[in-house]
DRENKE-319841 format. One record per residue (C-alpha): residue number from 1; residue in one letter; x, z, y. Coordinates in steps of 0.2 Angstrom, whole numbers, padded with zeros to 4 digits. Layout:
N
<NUM, A, <X, Z, Y>>,
...
This chain:
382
<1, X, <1098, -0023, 0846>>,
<2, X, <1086, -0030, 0856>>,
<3, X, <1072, -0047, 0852>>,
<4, X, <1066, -0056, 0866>>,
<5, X, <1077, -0048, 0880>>,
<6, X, <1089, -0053, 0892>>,
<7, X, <1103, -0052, 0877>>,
<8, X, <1102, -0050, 0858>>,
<9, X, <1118, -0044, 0851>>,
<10, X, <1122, -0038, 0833>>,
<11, X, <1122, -0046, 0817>>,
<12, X, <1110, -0061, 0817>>,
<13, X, <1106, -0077, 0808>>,
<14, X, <1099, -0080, 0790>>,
<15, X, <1101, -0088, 0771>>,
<16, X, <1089, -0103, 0767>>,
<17, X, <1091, -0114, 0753>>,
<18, X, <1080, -0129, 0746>>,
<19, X, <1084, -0134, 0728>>,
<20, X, <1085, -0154, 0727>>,
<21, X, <1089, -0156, 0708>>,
<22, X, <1096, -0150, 0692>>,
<23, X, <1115, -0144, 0699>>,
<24, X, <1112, -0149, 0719>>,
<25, X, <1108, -0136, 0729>>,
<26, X, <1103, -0137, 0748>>,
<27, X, <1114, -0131, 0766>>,
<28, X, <1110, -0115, 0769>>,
<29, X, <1115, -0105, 0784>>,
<30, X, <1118, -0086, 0786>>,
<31, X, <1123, -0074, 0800>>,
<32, X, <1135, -0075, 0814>>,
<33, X, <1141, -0061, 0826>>,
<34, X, <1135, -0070, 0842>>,
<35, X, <1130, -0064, 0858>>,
<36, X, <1117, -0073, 0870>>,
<37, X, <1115, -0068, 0887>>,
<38, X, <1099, -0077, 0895>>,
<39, X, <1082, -0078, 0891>>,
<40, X, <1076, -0083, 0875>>,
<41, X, <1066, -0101, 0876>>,
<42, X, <1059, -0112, 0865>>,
<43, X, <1072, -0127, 0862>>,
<44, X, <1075, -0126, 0844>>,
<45, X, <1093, -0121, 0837>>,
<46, X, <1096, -0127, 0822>>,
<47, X, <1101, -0115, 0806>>,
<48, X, <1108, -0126, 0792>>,
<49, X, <1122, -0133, 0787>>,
<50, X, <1126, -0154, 0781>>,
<51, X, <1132, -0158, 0765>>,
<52, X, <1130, -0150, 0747>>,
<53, X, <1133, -0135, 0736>>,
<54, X, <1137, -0141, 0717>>,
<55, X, <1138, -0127, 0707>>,
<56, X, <1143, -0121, 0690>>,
<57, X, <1133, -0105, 0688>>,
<58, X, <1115, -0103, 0689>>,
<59, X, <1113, -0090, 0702>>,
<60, X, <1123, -0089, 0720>>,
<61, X, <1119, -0076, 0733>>,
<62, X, <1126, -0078, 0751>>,
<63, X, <1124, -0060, 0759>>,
<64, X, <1126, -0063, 0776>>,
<65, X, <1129, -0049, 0789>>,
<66, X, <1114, -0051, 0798>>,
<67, X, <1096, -0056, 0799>>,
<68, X, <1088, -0069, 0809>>,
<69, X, <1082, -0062, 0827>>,
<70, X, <1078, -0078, 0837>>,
<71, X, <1078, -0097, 0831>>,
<72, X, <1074, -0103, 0847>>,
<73, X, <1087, -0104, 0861>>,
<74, X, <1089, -0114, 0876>>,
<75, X, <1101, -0125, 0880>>,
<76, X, <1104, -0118, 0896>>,
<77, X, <1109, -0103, 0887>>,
<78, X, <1119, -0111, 0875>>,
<79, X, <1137, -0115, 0882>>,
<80, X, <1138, -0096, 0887>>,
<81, X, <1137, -0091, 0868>>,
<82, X, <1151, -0082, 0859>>,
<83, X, <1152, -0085, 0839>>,
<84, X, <1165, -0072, 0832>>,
<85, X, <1173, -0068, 0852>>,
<86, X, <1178, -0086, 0854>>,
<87, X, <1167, -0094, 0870>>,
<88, X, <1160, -0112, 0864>>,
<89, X, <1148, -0125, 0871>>,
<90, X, <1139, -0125, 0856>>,
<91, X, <1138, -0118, 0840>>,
<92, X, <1149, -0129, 0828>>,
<93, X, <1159, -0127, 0813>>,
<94, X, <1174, -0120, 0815>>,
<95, X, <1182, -0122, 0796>>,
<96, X, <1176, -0140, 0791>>,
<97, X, <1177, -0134, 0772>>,
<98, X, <1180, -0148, 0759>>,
<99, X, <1186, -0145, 0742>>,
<100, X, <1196, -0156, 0731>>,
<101, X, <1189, -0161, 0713>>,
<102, X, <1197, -0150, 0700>>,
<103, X, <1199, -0154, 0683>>,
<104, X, <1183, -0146, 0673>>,
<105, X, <1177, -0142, 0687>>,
<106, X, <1164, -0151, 0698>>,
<107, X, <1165, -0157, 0715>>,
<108, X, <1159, -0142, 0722>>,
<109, X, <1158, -0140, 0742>>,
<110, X, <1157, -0155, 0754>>,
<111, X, <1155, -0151, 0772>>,
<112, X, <1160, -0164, 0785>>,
<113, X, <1164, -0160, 0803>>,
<114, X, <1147, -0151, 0808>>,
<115, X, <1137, -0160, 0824>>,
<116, X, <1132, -0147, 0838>>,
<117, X, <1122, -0132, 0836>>,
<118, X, <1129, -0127, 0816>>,
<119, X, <1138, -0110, 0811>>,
<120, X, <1145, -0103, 0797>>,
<121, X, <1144, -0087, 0793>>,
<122, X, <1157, -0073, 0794>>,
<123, X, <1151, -0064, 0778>>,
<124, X, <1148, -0073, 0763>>,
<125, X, <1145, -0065, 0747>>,
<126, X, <1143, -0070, 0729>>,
<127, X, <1132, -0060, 0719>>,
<128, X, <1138, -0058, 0701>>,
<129, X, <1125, -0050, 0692>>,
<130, X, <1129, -0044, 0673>>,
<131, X, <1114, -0038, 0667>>,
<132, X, <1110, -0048, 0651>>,
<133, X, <1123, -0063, 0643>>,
<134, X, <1138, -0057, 0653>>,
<135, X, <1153, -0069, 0654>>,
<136, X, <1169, -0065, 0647>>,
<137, X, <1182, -0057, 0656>>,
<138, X, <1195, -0074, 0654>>,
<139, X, <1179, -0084, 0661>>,
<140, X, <1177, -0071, 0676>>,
<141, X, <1195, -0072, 0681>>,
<142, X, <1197, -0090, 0680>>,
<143, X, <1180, -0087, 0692>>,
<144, X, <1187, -0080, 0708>>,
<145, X, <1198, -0092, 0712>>,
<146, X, <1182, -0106, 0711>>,
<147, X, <1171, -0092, 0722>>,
<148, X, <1186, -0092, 0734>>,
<149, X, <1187, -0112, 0734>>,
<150, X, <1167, -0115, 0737>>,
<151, X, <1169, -0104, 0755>>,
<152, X, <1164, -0086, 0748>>,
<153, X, <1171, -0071, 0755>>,
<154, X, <1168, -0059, 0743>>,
<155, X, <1160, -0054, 0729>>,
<156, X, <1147, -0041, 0725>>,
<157, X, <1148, -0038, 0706>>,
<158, X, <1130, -0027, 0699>>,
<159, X, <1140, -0021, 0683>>,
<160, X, <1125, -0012, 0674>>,
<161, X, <1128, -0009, 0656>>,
<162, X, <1145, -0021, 0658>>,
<163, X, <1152, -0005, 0666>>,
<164, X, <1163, 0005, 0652>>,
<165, X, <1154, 0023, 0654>>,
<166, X, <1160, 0038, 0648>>,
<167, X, <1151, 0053, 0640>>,
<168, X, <1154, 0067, 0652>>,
<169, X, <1142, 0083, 0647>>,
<170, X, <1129, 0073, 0639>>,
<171, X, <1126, 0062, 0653>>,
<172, X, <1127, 0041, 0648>>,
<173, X, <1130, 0045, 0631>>,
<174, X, <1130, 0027, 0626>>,
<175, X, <1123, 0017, 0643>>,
<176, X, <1138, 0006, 0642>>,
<177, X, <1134, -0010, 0630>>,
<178, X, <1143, -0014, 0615>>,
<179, X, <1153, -0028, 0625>>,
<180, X, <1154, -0019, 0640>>,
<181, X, <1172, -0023, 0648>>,
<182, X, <1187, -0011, 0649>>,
<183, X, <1195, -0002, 0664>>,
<184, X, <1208, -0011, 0662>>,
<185, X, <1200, -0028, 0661>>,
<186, X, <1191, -0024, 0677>>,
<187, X, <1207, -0019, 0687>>,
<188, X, <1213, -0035, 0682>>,
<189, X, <1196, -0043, 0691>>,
<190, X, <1196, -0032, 0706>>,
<191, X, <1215, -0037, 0707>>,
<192, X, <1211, -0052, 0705>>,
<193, X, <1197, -0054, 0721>>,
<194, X, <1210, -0044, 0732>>,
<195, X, <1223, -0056, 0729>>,
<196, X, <1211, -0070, 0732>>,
<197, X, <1207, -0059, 0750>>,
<198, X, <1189, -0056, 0743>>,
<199, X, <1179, -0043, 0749>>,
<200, X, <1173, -0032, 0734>>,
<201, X, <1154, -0025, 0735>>,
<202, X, <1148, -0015, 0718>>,
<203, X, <1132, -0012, 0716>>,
<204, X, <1122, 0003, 0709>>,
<205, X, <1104, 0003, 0705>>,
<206, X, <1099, 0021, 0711>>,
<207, X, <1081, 0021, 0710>>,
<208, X, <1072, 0008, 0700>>,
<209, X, <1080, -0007, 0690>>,
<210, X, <1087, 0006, 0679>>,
<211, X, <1081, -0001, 0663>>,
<212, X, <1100, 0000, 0655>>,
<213, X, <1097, 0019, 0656>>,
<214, X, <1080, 0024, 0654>>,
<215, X, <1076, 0012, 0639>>,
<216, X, <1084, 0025, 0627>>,
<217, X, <1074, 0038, 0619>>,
<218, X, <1086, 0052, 0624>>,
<219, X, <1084, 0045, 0644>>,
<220, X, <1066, 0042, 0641>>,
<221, X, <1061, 0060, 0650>>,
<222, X, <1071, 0055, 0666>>,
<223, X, <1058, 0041, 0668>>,
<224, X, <1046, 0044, 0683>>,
<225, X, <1031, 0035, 0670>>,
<226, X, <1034, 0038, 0654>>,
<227, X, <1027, 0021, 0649>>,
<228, X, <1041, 0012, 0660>>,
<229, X, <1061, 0012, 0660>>,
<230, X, <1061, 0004, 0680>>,
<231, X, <1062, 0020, 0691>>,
<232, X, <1069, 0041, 0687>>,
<233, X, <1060, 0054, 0692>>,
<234, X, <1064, 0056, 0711>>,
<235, X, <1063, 0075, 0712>>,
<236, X, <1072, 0076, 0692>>,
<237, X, <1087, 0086, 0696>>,
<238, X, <1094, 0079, 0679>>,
<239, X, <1089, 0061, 0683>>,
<240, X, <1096, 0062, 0699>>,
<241, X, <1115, 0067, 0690>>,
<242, X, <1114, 0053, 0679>>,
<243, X, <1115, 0042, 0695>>,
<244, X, <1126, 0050, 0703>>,
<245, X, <1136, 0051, 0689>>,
<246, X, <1136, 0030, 0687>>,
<247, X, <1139, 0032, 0703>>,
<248, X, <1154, 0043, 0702>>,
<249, X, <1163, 0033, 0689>>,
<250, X, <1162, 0017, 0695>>,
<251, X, <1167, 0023, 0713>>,
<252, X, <1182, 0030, 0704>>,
<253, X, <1188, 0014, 0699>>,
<254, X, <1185, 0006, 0717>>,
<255, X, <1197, 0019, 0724>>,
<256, X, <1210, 0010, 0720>>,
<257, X, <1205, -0006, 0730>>,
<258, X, <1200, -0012, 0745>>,
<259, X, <1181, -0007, 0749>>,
<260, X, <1172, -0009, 0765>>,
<261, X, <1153, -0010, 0755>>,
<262, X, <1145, -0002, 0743>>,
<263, X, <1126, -0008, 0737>>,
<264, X, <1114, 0005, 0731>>,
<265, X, <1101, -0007, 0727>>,
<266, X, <1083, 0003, 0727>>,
<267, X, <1072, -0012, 0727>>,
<268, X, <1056, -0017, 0717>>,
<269, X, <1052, 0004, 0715>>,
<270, X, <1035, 0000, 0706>>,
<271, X, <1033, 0019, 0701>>,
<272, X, <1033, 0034, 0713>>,
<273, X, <1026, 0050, 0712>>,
<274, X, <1019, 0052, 0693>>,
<275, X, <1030, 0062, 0685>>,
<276, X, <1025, 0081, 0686>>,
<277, X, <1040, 0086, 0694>>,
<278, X, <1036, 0073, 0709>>,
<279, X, <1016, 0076, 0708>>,
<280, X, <1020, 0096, 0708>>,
<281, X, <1034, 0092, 0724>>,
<282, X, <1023, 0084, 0734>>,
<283, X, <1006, 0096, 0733>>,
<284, X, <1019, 0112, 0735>>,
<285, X, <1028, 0103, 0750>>,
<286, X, <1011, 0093, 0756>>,
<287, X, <1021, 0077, 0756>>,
<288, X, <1018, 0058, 0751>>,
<289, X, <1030, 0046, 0740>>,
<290, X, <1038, 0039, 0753>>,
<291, X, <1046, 0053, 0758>>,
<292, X, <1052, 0058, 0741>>,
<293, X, <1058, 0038, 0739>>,
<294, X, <1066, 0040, 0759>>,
<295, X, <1071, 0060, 0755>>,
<296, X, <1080, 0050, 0738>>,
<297, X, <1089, 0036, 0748>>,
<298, X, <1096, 0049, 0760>>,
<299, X, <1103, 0057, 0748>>,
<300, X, <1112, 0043, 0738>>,
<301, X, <1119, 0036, 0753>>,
<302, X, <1126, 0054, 0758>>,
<303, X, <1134, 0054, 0742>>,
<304, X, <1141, 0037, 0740>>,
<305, X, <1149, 0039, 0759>>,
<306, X, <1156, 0058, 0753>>,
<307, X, <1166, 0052, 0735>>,
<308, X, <1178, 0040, 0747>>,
<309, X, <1178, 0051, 0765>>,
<310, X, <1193, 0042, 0772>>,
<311, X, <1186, 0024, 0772>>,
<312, X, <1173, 0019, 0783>>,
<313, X, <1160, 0012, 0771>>,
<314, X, <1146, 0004, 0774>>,
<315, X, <1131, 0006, 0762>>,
<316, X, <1120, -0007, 0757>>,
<317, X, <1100, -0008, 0752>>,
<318, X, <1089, -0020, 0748>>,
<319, X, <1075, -0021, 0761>>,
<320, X, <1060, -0022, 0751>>,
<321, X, <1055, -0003, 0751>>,
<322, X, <1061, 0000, 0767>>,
<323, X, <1050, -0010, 0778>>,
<324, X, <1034, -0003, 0769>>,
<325, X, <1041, 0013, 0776>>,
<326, X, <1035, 0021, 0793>>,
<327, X, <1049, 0016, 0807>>,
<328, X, <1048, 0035, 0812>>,
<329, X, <1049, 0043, 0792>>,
<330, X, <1067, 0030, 0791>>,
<331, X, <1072, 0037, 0808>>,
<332, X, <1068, 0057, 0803>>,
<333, X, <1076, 0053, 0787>>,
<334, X, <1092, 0046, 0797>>,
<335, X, <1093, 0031, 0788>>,
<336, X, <1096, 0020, 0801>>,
<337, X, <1113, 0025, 0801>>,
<338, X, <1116, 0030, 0784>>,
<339, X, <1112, 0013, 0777>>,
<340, X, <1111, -0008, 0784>>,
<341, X, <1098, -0017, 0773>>,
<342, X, <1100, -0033, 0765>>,
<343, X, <1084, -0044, 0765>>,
<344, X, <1080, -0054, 0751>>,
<345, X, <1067, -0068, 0747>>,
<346, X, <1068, -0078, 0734>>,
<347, X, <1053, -0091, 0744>>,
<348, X, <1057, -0111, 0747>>,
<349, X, <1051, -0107, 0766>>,
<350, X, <1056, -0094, 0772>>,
<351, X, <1048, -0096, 0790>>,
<352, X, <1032, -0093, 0782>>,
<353, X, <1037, -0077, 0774>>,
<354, X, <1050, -0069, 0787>>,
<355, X, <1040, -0072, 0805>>,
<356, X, <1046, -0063, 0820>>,
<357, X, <1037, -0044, 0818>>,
<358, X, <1045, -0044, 0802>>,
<359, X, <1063, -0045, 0809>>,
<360, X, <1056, -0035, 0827>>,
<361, X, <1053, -0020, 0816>>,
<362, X, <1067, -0021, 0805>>,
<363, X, <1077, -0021, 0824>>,
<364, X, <1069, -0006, 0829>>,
<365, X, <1074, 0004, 0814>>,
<366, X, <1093, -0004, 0812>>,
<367, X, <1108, -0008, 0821>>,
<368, X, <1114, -0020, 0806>>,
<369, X, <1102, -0031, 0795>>,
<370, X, <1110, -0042, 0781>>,
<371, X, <1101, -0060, 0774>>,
<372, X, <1102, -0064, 0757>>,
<373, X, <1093, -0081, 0746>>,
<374, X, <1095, -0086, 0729>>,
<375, X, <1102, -0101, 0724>>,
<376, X, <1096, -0106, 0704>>,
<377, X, <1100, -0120, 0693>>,
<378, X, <1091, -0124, 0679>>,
<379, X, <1100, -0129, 0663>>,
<380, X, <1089, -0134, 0653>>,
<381, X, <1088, -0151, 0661>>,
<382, X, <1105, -0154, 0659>>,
């Protein structure tokens, strides 16, 4: 993937968002397979889409299968794009989505016939996170076909402590909340999304967010700081089961379905390299934390790609840790093909927070770069 060239191929675009009120939520636009032959000029090409989102849940992540490389592109170079390997003049919808009014249900996608220079996205994902007040299985199911309806073509479901866990040799003895859903319950969900021709993504915290975990007392000597439950111990070959295990388990049950990604989440790692077992590692070895985190993120992805061997599975990371990272530590770590981060930014401009070297260096690093933006309601001014 090249910025600035005489092409720029791959996995391009990005999610923005702009909340108007209460349950109106602004276009957004994500990432398109396109291929632009030509230089790169300074004619502005629109990213965003007309029309409005009305949603019913508070949060609503599109992941799209790209980052944005280049907003600006001639209009000379225009008519000899390809969106998806279909030649167009212009970049336009192709769907011109609109959904019905449905009976308890709001009015939830308007998009009229798009003027010249719009896209939808190929990949777009809804992010069900369960951490905290998670809905009932009857809600979720009744869910899918409403996720389907808004345009989404997949779901990534972050299970948590909503996954049913089982002891095995001492290790999640009682992660999984009391309310935490059944097998069965969630083969009648994935079943569900497949039917619905979803794509299913789960995600697994493997480094830090695992709070679910560490927050009880007989976890509590996995943590890499004692004081906080966020991150395990890197170098903890104990800590490092327990994640594996989660892992284990709930690939297990994805066996069964369709599974093209798998999320490993890794961002927000406040905490690396206090425990002793990392402080020792690192003066007997003469390295720094990020190789331990980098060293760590190899690993997982390793093993997440060997528990289902005859699928190509692509993993997923958030970006947030990675592009404080060294280009040349990623590369000797070979995570540029073991892993296609998703770049996540919760800002109202994005322009001002993502500029161009941001995206160059994520480019030099990977082949494949994913957007992803929040969409939140708040309900208290209902």
């Amino acid at each position: 993937m090249r910025v600035g060239g005489i092409s720029l191929a791959g996995r391009v675009g990005y999610c923005s968002s702009a909340v108007e009120n209460v349950a109106e939520v602004g276009s957004a636009v994500c990432a398109v397979d396109i291929a632009v032959n030509g230089d790169l000029h300074s004619d502005s090409l629109h990213y965003g889409l007309p029309g409005k989102l009305f949603l019913s849940s508070n949060t609503l992540n599109y992941l799209a299968s790209g980052s944005r490389m280049q907003r600006n592109v001639s209009r000379k170079a225009q008519p000899r794009m390809k969106v998806n390997g279909v030649k167009r003049d212009s970049l336009e919808n192709s769907e011109g989505l609109v959904a019905d009014r449905d009976p308890g249900v709001q009015k939830v996608l308007h998009m009229p016939s798009f003027s010249q220079n719009y896209f939808i996205a190929p990949n777009r994902i809804f992010h069900l996170d369960l951490k905290g007040a998670a809905p009932k299985m009857d809600y979720l199911l009744k869910l899918v076909p409403f996720i389907k309806q808004i345009g989404a073509t997949g779901i990534m479901i972050e299970y948590e402590d909503m996954f049913p866990f089982t002891d095995f040799e001492g290790k999640l003895s009682g992660v999984k909340a009391g309310n935490a859903y059944t097998l069965d319950e969630l083969r009648r969900f994935l079943h569900a999304i497949q039917t619905h021709n979803l794509d299913i993504i789960p995600l697994v915290q493997t480094v830090g967010h695992l709070e679910y975990i560490l927050k009880y007392p007989n976890f509590s000597k996995y943590r890499e700081e004692e004081r906080y439950p966020q991150v395990i111990c890197l170098t903890d070959e104990g800590a490092v089961d327990l994640v594996q295990e989660a892992l284990r388990q709930i690939l297990n049950l994805h066996k069964d379905f369709a599974m093209k990604y798998f999320h490993i989440g890794a961002d927000e790692v406040f905490q690396i390299g206090r425990c002793e077992k990392d402080r020792n590692y690192m003066i007997n070895n003469n390295v720094d934390t990020e190789f331990l985190l980098l060293k760590h993120i190899s690993r997982i992805a390793k093993f997440v790609k060997a528990q289902i061997p005859k699928k190509k599975l692509s993993v997923l990371i958030w970006h947030d840790m990675l592009i404080n990272s060294q280009t040349q530590s990623v590369l000797k770590h070979g995570l540029s093909k073991l892993v296609e981060p998703v770049v996540w930014n919760y800002m109202e401009n994005l322009d001002n927070q993502l500029l161009p070297d941001f995206w160059q260096r994520l480019s030099s690093m990977f082949s494949y770069v994913w957007g992803a933006s929040a969409y939140k309601v708040e309900f208290s001014k209902l």
